[in-house]
C-alpha positions in Angstrom: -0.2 84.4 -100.1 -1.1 88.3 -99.7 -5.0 87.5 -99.7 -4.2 85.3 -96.7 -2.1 87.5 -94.6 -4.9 90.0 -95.5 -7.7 87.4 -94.4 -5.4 86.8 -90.8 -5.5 90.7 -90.3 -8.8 91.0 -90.7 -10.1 87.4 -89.0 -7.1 88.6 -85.5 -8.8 92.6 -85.6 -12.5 91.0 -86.0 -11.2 88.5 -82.9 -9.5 92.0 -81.1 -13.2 93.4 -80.8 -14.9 90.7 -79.8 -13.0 90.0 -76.9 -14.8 92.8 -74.8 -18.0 91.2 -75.0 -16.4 87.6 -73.4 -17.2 87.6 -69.6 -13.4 88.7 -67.8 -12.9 91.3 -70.7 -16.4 92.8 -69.7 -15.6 92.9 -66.1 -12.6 94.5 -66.7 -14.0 96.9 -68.9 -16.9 97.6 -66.4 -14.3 98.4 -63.7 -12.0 101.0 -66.4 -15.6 102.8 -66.5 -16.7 102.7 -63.1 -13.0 103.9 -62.0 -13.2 106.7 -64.7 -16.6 107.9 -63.5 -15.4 108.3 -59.5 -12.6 109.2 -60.4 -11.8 110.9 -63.5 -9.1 110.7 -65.9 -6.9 113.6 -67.0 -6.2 112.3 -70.5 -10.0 111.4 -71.5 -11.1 112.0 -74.6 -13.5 114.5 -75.4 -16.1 112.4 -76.2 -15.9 110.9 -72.5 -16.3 114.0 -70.7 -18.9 115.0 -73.0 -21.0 111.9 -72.2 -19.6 112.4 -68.2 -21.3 115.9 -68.4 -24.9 114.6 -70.1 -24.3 112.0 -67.0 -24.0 114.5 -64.7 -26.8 117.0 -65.8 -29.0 113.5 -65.2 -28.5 113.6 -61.7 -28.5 117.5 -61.2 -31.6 117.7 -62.9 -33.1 114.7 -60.6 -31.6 116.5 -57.9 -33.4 119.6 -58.5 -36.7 118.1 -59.3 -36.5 116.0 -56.0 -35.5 119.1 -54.3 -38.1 120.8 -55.5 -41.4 118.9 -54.4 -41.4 119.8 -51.1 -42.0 123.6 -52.4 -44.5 122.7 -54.3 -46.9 120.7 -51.4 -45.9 122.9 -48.3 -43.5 121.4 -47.0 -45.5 117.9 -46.2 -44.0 115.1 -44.1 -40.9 113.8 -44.8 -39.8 116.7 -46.6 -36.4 116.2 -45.2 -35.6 112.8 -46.9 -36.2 114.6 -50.4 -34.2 116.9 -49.3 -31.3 114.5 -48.5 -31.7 112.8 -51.8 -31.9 115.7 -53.5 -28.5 116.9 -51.5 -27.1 113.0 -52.0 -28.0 113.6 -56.4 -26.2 116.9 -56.3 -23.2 115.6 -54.5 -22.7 112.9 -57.2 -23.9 115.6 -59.9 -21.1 117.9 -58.8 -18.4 114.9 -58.7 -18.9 113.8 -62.3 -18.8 117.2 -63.2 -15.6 118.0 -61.4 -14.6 114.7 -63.2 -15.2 115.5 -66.5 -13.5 119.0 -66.0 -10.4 117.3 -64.9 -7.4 118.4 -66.7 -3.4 117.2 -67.3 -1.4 118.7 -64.5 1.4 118.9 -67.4 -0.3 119.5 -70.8 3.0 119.6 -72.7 3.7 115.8 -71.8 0.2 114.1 -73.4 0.3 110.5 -73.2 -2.0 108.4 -75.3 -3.8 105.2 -74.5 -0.9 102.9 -75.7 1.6 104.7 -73.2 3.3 106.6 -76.4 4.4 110.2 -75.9 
């Protein structure tokens, strides 16, 4: 009888992670990390705002490399549309690193993901 319960427990958490890969599960999952990117969350995990911050250095460095090719030809034709991409990449840049910086207004009351203080 225990080697079956032990069998359901493993067959129901096997089932729990597999869920996210059925198609409303990944939509939902693709909105949580769309909404975390705009938008931040004060109780990420470390691990989020460390990838949010290698996210971020992508754009500032496209950002500065776009920025930086009108320097390097003399200023040639349509020098101000890199410029305004290169102002549009560190725009975002700055966003997802303001995100990933975000902090708990009240750091004494941590909440975890399941709602538990």
């Amino acid at each position: 009888m225990r080697k079956e319960q032990e069998f359901e427990e493993i067959r129901e958490d096997i089932d729990a992670k597999q869920r996210a890969t059925v198609w409303p599960d990944t939509l939902r999952n693709g909105s949580s990390v769309d909404a975390f990117l705009w938008r931040g969350d004060p109780r990420a995990k470390p691990i989020q705002r460390a990838g949010l911050v290698v996210f971020g250095l992508t754009f500032l460095l496209l950002a500065i490399a776009i920025g930086s090719i009108p320097f390097d030809r003399d200023f040639p034709d349509g020098w101000v549309v890199d410029f305004l991409l290169a102002l549009f990449l560190l725009l975002l840049s700055m966003r997802l690193f303001r995100n990933a910086l975000l902090r708990s207004k009240n750091p004494e009351r941590e909440i975890d993901q399941d709602g538990r203080e």
